[in-house]
VMD Tcl script that draws the C-alpha trace (Angstrom):
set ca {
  {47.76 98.26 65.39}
  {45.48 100.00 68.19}
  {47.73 100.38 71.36}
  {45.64 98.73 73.36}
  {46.24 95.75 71.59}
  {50.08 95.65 70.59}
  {50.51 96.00 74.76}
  {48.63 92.81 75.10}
  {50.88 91.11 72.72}
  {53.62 92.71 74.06}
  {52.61 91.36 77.45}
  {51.44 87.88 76.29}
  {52.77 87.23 73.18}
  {51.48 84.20 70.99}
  {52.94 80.97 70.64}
  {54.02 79.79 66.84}
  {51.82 77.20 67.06}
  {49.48 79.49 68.59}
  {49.77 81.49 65.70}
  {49.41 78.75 63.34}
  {46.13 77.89 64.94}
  {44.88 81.38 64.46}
  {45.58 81.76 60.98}
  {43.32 78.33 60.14}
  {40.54 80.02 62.84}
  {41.03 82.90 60.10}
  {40.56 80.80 57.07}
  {37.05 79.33 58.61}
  {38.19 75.92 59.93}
  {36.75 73.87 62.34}
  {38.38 73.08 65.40}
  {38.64 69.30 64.54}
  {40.02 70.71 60.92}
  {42.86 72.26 62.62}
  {43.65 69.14 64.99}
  {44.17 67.17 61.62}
  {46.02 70.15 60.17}
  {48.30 70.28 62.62}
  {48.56 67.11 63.87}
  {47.20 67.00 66.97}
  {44.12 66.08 69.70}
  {40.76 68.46 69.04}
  {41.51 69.00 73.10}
  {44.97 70.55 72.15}
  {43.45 72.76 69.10}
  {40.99 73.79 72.38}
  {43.56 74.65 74.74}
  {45.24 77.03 71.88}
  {42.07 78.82 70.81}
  {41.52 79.21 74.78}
  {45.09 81.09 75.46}
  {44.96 82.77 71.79}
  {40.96 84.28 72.91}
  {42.87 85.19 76.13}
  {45.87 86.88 74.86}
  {43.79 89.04 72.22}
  {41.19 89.68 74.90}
  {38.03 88.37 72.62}
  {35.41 86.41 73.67}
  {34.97 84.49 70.74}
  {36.83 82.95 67.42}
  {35.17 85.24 65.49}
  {36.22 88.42 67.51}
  {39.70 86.84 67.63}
  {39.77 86.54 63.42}
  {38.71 89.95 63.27}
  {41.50 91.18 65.61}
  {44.15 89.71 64.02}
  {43.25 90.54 60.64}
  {42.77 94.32 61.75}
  {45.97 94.55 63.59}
  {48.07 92.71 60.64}
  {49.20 89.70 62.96}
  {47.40 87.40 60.29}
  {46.98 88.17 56.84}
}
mol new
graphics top color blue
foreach p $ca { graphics top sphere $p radius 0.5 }
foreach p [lrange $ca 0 end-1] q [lrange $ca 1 end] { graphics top cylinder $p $q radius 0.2 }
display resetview
């Protein structure tokens, strides 16, 4: 993990369900795919990819996949 990075996480560490979240963002799915995954609004799954593209410091879902499959916090 780039040192950079692991200080973010250190700093801001994500959520379970945060985590959760970013592991179906991995596998491709749709924001209203992870709602019905886990159970809750499309607004909520929004929120979490918001605070998740904070934390990791990414602009974008696809930046944020990347990240966390580089640094080993999804695999």
């Amino acid at each position: 993990m780039q040192p950079e990075f692991e200080e973010l996480i250190e700093i801001s560490p994500l959520t379970e369900r945060e985590l959760e979240t970013l592991e179906l963002i991995v596998s491709g799915k749709s924001n209203t795919e992870i709602a019905e995954a886990l159970f809750v609004t499309v607004g909520t799954v929004k929120t979490h990819v918001h605070n998740i593209l904070q934390k990791l410091g990414v602009d974008d879902r696809t930046q944020a996949a990347v990240r966390a499959l580089r640094s080993g916090l999804v695999t």
